[in-house]
C-alpha positions, 0 to 999 in steps of 0.5 A: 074262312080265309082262302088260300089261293095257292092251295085252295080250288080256284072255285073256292078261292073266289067262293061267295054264297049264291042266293039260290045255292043257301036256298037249296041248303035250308031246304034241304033241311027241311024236306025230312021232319025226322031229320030237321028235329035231329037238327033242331036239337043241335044247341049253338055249342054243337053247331060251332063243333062242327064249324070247327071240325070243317075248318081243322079238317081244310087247315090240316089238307092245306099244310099237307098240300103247302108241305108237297110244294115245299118238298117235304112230302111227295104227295098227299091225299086231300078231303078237300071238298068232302069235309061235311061227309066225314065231320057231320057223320063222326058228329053223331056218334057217342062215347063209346062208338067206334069209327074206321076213317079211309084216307080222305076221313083224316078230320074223323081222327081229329073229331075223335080225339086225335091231336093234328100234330099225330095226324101231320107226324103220321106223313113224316113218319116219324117215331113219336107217332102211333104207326112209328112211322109205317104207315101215314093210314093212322088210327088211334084205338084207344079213342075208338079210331081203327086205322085202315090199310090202303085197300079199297074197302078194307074196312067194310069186313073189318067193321063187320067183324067189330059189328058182330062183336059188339052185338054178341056182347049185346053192347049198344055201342055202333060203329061207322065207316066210309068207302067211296064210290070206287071202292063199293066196286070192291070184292070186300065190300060186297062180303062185308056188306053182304055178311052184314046184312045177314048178321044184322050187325050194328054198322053204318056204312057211309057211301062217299060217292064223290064222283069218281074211283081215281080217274074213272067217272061213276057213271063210266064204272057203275051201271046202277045208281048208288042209291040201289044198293041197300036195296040190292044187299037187303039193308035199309039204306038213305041219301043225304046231301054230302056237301051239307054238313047239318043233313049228313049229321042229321042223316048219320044220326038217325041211322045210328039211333036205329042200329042200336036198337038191333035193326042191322046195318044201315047204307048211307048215301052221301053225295059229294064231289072230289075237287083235286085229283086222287091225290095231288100229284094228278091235279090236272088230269082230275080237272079234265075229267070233269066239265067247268060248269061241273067244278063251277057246281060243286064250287058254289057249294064248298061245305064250310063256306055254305056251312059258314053262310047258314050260320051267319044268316039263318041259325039263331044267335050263337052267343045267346043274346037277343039282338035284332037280325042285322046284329045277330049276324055280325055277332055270329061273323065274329064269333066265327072269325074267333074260332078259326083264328083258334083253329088256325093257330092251333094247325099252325102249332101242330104243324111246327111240332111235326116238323121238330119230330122230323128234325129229331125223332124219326126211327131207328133203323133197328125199329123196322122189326119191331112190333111187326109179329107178336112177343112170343117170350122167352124160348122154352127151356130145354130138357134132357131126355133120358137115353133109351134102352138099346132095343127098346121102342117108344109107343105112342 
């Protein structure tokens, strides 16, 4: 895809694909026989989703970042980086399937549905937007999308609670949700997890150990590998490579298909890597928490540009038509070129949008108590009572 040096990682600026870092890819996929028939059933549609799915998911960080350099928003929280563990996960879910994105999932409420132009109004805070310019945590529970609050793992409990109800009306629908390292610290991780685990709800929590909870390494914040906790909550749990699109589906996958069979709730670690700050107002601290060999790892290992290597290189035609390998992998080349000048185009549109709404439909004043607490209807009528009798008194 095309760079952006002025707002992507200068790692990513320069990306190209190191031999060694595709060999680790495709062996990745390879090293789990349930997992690479999991990918095997992915026809050429479905690989191209998911390409699609990486690229709308970096094009709709990179307007938010162009808008805090422009002024228009003050900050922004970016996904920049970890895009594979939020696009391959919500991929293996079905119809039906519920998903609760935390901030850095955005792409989940594309991937579900949710136009980008909602996602960019939600920044704005403008009035033709679910939240009606609350709050830029956005959801859309008509398209199985429940919106978060900004507390570190406010959803596990959530989702928890959504679990039970699913398994009380004895529904084989699964939900899914994301926390990060930081927020598996969290008081309401561990009662959600742990009255999940009990419940034996139908949940997959995925673990987006990016390496750091907002300037504190994982190492320095946690004792134990994030790998322990499924066996320290009692739930079965796995690892997948978070940078690689196809073994986090594969991964989710396999797991949902478990937990629709009544086996409890499932913890999937995901390893991935936070390439900007917390948000993008402490870039260059971020940066100096980590070394340059560090960036330069996790650089090489970019989830669409390695994603976009593999399709050119190794997937079979995506078009269908036999073709010797060098003609193969021209056809792929351009038939990506196609989707991300249409994903492109349609950021490019969703962002003008956003803005009209900004010039011309942001709230009224009046609407800030409205929808706040429920509609409790009209007063009830009063009645007269009768008088009491002098002397007389009412028992009850």
């Amino acid at each position: 895809m095309k760079r952006y040096p002025a707002y992507d990682p200068p790692e990513y600026a320069a990306f190209r694909p190191d031999p060694a870092v595709m060999a680790e890819y495709s062996k990745t996929l390879r090293h789990d026989p349930r997992r690479l028939k999991a990918v095997g059933r992915l026809d050429a549609a479905a690989l191209l989703r998911l390409y699609d799915g990486l690229l709308r998911f970096r094009l709709h960080d990179i307007t938010l970042a162009r808008w805090v350099r422009q002024g228009i928003i003050s900050k922004a929280w970016l996904g920049t980086g970890e895009e594979a563990v939020t696009v391959g996960s919500v991929h293996a879910l079905k119809k039906g399937d519920l998903t609760g994105p935390m901030i850095r999932n955005a792409g989940a409420c594309c991937e579900m549905g949710m136009p980008v132009a909602q996602m960019l109004k939600a920044y704005l805070g403008t009035a033709d937007q679910i939240t009606r310019g609350r709050d830029l945590h956005t959801g859309d529970p008509g398209l199985g999308v429940i919106p978060p609050t900004s507390m570190m793992g406010c959803l596990v409990p959530v989702f928890t609670g959504i679990g039970l109800a699913l398994k009380q009306r004895g529904e084989r629908r699964a939900g899914l949700t994301w926390i990060g390292d930081g927020a598996s610290r969290t008081g309401a991780f561990h009662e959600g997890i742990n009255f999940a685990a009990i419940l034996k709800v139908p949940i997959i929590f995925v673990v987006q150990n990016n390496q750091v909870a907002l300037g504190t390494a994982v190492e320095k914040h946690s004792r134990g590998p994030m790998e322990e906790l499924p066996r320290l909550y009692g739930v079965d749990g796995a690892s997948c490579e978070g940078n690689n699109v196809l073994d986090v589906y594969a991964a989710t996958s396999l797991a949902i298909e478990r937990c629709r069979k009544g086996k409890g709730p499932f913890l999937l670690n995901a390893r991935t890597f936070r390439m900007g700050g917390h948000a993008t107002h402490d870039e260059a601290e971020a940066r100096a928490l980590f070394s340059k060999e560090q960036f330069r790892y996790w650089g090489l290992r970019d989830p669409i540009g390695t994603y976009e290597a593999y399709l050119k290189q190794d997937a079979s035609a995506l078009d269908g038509k036999k073709r010797a390998a060098g003609a193969r992998r021209a056809a792929n080349a351009r038939i990506l070129e196609e989707i991300e000048a249409r994903v492109t185009a349609e950021v490019e549109a969703a962002e003008q949008e956003a803005l009209a709404s900004r010039r011309s439909l942001m709230p009224e004043p009046e609407d800030a108590v409205r929808g706040v607490y429920a509609d409790p209807g009209p007063p009830p009528t009063r009645v007269a009572r009768p008088a009491r009798a002098a002397g007389v008194r009412r028992v009850s």
